[in-house]
C-alpha positions as CSV (number, residue, x, y, z in Angstrom):
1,X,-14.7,18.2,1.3
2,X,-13.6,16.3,-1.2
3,X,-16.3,17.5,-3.7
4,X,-14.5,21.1,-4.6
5,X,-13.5,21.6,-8.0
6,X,-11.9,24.3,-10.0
7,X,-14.3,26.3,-11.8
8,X,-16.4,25.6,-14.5
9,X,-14.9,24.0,-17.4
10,X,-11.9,23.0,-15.8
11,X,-11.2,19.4,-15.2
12,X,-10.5,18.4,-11.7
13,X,-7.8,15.7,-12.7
14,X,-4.4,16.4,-14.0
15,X,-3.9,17.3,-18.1
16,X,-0.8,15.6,-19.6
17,X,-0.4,17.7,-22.1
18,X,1.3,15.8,-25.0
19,X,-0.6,11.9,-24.4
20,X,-3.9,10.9,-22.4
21,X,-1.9,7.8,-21.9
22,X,1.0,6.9,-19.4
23,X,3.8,8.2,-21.3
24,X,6.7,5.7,-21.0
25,X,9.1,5.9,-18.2
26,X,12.0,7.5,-19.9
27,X,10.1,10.1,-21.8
28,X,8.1,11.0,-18.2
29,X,10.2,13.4,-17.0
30,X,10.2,15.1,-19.8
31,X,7.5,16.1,-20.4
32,X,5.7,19.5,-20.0
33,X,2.0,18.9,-17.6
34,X,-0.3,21.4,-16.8
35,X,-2.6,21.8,-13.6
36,X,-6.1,22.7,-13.8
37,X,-5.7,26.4,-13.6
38,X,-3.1,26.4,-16.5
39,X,0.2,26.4,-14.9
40,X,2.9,24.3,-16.8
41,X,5.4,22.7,-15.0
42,X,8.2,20.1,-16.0
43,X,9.6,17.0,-13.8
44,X,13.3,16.6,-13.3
45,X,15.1,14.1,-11.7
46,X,17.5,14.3,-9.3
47,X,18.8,11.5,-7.5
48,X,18.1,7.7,-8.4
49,X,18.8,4.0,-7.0
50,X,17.7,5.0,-3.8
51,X,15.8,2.3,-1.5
52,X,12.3,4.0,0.5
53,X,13.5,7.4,0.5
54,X,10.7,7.9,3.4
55,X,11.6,11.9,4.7
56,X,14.1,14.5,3.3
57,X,15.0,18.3,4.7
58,X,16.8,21.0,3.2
59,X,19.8,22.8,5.1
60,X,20.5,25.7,5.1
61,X,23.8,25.6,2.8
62,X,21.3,23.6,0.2
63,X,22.2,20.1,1.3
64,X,19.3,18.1,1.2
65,X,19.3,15.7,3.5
66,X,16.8,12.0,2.9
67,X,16.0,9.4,5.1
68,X,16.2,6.0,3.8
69,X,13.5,3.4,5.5
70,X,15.8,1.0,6.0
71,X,18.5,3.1,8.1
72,X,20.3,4.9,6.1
73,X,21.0,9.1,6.1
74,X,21.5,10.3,2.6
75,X,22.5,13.8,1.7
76,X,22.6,14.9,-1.7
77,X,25.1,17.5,-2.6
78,X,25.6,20.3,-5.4
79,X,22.8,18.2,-7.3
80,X,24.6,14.2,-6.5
81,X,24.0,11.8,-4.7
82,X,27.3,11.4,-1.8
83,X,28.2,7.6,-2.5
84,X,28.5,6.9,1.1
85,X,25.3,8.0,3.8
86,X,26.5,10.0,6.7
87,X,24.6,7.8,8.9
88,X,23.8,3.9,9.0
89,X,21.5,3.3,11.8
90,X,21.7,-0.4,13.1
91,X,19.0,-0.8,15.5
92,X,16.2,0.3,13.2
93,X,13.7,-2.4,12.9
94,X,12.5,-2.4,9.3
95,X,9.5,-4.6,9.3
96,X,6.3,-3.9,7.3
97,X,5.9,-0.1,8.1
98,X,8.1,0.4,10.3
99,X,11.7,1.6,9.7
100,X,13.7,4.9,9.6
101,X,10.6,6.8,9.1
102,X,10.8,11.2,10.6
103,X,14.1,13.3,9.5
104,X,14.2,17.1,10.7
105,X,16.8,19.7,11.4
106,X,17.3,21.6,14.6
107,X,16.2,25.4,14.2
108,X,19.1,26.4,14.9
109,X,21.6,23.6,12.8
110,X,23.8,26.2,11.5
111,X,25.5,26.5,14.7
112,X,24.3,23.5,17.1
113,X,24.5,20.7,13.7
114,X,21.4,18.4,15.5
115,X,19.7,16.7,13.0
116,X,16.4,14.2,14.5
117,X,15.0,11.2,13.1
118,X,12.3,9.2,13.9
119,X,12.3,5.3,13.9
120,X,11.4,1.6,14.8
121,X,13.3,-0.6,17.0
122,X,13.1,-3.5,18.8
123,X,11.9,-3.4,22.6
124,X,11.4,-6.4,24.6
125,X,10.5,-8.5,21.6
126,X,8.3,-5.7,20.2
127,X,8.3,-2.9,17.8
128,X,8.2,0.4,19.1
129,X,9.5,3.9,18.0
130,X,11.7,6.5,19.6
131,X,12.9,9.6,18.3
132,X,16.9,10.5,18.4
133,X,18.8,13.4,18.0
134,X,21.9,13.4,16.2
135,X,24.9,15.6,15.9
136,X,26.3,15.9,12.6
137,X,30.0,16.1,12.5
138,X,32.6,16.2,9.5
139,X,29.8,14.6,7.3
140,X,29.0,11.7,9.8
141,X,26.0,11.5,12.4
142,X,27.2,11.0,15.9
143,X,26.4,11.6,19.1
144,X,22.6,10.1,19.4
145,X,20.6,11.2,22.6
146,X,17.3,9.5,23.0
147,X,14.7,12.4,22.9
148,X,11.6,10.2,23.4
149,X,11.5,6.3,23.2
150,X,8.9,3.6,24.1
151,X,6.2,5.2,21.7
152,X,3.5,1.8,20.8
153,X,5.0,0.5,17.3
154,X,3.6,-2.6,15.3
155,X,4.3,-3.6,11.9
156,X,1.5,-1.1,10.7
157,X,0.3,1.9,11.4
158,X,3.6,4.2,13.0
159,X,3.0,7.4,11.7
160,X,6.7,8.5,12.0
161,X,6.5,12.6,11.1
162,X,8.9,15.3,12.5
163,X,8.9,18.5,12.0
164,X,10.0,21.9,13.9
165,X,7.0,24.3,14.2
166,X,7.5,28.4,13.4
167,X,7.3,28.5,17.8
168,X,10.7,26.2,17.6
169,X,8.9,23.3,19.2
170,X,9.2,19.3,17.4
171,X,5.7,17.9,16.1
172,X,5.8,14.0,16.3
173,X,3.1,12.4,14.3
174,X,2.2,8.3,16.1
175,X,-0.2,6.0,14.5
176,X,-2.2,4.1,16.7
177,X,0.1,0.7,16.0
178,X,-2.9,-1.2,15.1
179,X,-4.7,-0.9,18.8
180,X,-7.1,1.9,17.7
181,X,-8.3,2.3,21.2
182,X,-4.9,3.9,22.6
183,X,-5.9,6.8,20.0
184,X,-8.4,8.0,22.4
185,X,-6.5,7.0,25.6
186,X,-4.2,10.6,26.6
187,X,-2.4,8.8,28.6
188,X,-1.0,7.0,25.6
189,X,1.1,7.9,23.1
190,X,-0.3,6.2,19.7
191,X,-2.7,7.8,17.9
192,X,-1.4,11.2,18.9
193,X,0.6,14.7,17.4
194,X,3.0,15.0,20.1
195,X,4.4,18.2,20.8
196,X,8.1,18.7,22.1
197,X,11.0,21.5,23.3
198,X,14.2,20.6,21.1
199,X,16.0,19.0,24.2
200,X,13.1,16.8,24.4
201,X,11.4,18.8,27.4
202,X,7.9,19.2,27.4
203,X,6.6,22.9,26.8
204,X,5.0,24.3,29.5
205,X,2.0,25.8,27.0
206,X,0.7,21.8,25.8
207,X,-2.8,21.3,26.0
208,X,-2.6,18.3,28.7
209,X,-0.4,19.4,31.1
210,X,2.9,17.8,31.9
211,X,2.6,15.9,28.6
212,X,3.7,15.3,25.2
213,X,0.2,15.1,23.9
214,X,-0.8,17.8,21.7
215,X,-3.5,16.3,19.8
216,X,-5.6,13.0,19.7
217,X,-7.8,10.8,17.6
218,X,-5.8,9.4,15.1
219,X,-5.4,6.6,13.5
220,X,-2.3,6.6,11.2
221,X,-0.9,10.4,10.5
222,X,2.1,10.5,7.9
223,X,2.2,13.7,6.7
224,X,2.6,18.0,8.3
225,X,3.4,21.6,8.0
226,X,2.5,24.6,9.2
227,X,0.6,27.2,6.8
228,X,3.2,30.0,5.9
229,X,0.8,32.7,6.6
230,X,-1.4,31.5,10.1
231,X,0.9,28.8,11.0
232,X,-2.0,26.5,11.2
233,X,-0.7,22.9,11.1
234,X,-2.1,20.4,8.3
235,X,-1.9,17.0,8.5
236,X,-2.7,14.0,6.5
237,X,-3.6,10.9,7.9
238,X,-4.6,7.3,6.8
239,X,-8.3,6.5,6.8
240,X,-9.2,2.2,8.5
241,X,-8.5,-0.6,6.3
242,X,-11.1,-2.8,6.5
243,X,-10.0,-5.0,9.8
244,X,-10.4,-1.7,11.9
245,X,-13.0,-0.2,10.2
246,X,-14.9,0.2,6.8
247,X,-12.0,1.1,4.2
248,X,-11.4,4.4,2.6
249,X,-11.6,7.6,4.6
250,X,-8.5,8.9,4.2
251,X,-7.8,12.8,5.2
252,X,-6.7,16.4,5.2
253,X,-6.8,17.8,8.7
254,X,-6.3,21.3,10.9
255,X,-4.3,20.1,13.7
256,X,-4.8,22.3,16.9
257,X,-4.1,21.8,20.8
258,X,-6.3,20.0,22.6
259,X,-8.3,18.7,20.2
260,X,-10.4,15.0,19.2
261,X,-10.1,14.3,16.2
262,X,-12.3,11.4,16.1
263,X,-10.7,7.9,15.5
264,X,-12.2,5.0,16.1
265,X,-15.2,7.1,17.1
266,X,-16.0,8.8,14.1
267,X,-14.6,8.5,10.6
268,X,-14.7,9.5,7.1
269,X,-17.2,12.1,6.9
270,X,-19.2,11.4,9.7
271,X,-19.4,14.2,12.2
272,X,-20.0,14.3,16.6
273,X,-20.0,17.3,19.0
274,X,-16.4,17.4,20.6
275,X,-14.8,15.4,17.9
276,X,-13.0,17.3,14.4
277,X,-14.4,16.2,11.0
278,X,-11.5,16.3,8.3
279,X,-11.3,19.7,6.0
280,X,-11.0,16.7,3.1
281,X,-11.9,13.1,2.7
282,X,-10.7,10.4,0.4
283,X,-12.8,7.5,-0.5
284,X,-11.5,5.3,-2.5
285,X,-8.5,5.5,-0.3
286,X,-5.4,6.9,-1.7
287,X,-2.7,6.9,1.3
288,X,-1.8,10.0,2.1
289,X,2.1,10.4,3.0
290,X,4.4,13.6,2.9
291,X,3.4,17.0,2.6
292,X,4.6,21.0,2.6
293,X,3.4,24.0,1.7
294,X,5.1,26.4,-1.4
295,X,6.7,29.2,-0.3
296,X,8.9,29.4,-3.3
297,X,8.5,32.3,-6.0
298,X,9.6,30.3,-9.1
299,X,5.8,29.2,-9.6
300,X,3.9,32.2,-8.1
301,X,0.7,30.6,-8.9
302,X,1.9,27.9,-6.3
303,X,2.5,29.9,-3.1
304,X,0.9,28.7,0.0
305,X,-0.5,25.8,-1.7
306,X,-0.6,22.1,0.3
307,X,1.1,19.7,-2.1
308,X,1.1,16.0,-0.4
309,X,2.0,12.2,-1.7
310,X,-0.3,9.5,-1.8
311,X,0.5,6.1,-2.0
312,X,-1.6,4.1,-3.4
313,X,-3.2,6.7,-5.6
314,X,0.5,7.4,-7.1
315,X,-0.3,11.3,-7.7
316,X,1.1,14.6,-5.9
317,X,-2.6,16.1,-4.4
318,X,-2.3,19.7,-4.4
319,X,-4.6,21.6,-2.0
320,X,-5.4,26.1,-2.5
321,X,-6.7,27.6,0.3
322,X,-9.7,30.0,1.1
323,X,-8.0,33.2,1.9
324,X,-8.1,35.4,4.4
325,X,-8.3,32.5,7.0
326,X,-7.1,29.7,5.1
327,X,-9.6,27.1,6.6
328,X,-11.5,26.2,4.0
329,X,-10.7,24.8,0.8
330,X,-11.0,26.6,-2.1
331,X,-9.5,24.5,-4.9
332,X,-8.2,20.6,-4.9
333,X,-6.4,18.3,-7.6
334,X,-4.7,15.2,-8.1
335,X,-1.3,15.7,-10.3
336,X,0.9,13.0,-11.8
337,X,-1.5,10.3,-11.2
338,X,0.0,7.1,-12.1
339,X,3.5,8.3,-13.9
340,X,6.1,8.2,-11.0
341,X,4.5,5.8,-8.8
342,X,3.9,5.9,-4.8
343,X,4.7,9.3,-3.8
344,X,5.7,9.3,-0.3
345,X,7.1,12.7,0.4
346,X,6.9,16.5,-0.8
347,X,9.0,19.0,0.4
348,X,9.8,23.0,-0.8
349,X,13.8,23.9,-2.0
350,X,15.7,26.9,-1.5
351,X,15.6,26.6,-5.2
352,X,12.0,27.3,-5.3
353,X,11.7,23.5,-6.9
354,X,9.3,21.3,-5.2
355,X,10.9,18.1,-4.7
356,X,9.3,14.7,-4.0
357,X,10.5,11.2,-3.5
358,X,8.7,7.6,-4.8
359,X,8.7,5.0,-2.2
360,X,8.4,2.2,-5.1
361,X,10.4,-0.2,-3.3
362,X,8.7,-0.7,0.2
363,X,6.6,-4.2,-1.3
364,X,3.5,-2.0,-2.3
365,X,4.8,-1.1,-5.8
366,X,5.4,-1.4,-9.5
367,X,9.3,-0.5,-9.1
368,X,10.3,1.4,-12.5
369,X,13.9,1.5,-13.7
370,X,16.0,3.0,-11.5
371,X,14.0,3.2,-8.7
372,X,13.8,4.8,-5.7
373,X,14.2,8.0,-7.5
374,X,14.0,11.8,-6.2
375,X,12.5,14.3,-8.5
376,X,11.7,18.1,-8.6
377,X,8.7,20.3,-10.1
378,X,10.1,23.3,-11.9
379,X,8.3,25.8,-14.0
380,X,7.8,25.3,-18.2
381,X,8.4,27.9,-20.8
């Protein structure tokens, strides 16, 4: 749970190496920081004057592609930002939450170009969110084909994560839009990982038959990948607020078919036969969004780490696993805590950077200068 440390003398928190304080904005990203275990790393930026950068994906050419909460399809190239997004999409309903949330590439986008997203929209005269495939053609988006649509929405709680699995299938992440009784209801899906064939089929292997449910029990889930090694799925997922529950509780959790994973039943740390107790808990809340596992070799002491964002604690949580299973944890730590903001979303480069994106300007935070900005972790001399 929550309680692991790293050993001994160690401190479980971030160092900053050069000031105990928060170093001013313009000298942040340059300085050198240093985990727990020693390693030094450095923070550059990348891209700025972006608006909710919610989800970005790498191509395979080294494009990296960012969805903007408000609509937009971003794609920075050869290190810039392209002035123009290759996609403005006009029914998205941004409203508290909601918005362009999800953005991942079809498995095979080298030769079929799909790209999906994930977003809000308006459905007799309520929120609710679909997911669309795109085509991408001579830098533009075109060609949307409703995958799945009419999935509960509300201003809160939408989860909103894509992401292809190692078997080729799409993972859809749905909060429980505020009615946290549909989390428990299969025939529903809020609350749910949802589990889909690329052409938006259901696989023949889910847990629940002839449906998209692949998991249940949840109340707000923002963030996945699959371990490089197992292939388990992680997820992180937002713990009640106070008018749905006691607040706090937020999680780290083993996604498998078939399984409960507890909300509104249980929560936080309690534990009930049937129902999964999270591999880590966070109370005080701190908003777990994004996340992706290392597979770089830049930072070897990285590899197969979790590194997720958290919004309102503003740090990067970085999460080493137990080997030979990888089920238990055997290390955890909070980095950047309060320098770049909300973090909303991690993701590995080809590079073998870690990049990550502030979400600053979505009416939760302290925008700095400059803000939206993308950065990326690199190794220090």
């Amino acid at each position: 749970m929550s309680g692991h440390r790293w050993a001994t003398i160690v401190p479980f928190f971030l160092v900053l190496i050069a000031c105990s304080l928060l170093p001013a904005e313009d000298e942040a990203a340059s300085r050198t920081y240093r985990t727990g275990d020693g390693v030094r790393f450095r923070v550059q930026v990348v891209a700025e004057n972006l608006e909710i950068p919610w989800a970005m994906t790498f191509a395979p050419d080294g494009r990296l592609f960012v969805a903007e909460r408000p609509g937009r399809v971003c794609v920075i190239e050869k290190g810039s930002l392209r002035v123009q997004p290759v996609a403005v999409i006009r029914e998205v309903e941004h409203v508290g939450e909601g918005g362009l949330m999800g953005l991942a590439l079809d498995p095979k986008f080298p030769e079929n170009h799909f790209l999906y997203l994930a977003y809000t929209y308006r459905h007799q005269n309520r929120e609710e969110n679909r997911i669309v495939r795109y085509q991408e053609d001579s830098g533009r988006l075109v060609n949307p084909s409703v995958i799945l649509d009419n999935i509960p929405g509300a201003r809160f709680h939408d989860g909103g994560r894509i992401r292809f699995g190692p078997d080729g299938k799409l993972y859809i992440t749905t909060g429980d839009a505020t009615q946290r009784a549909l989390a428990q209801d299969i025939r529903s899906l809020a609350g749910k990982v949802l589990r889909l064939s690329a052409d938006g089929t259901i696989p023949v292997d889910n847990p629940f038959g002839h449906s998209p449910v692949y998991s249940y029990g949840h109340r707000n889930p923002q963030g996945m990948d699959f371990h490089p090694l197992t292939r388990l799925l992680f997820g992180t997922e937002h713990g009640p607020s106070g008018f749905d529950g006691p607040g706090d509780g937020d999680e780290v959790n083993i996604v498998e078919a078939g399984k409960n994973y507890g909300w509104p039943v249980i929560h936080h740390r309690q534990s009930k036969d049937g129902l999964v107790s999270p591999l880590l808990e966070f109370t005080p809340a701190i908003a777990p969004a994004g996340g992706s596992f290392y597979r770089g070799n830049r930072i070897p002491q990285f590899k197969n780490n979790f590194f997720f964002g958290a919004l309102r604690g503003e740090q990067m949580h970085r999460v080493v696993l137990k080997p030979p299973e990888y089920r238990a944890v055997q290390a955890h730590e909070p980095l950047l805590a309060g320098v770049f903001g909300r973090i909303r979303d991690v993701v590995d480069g080809p590079d073998g950077a870690l990049y990550f994106c502030t979400s600053n300007r979505d009416g939760r935070g302290r925008p700095h200068k400059n803000d939206d900005r993308i950065f990326r972790i690199v190794a220090a001399p």
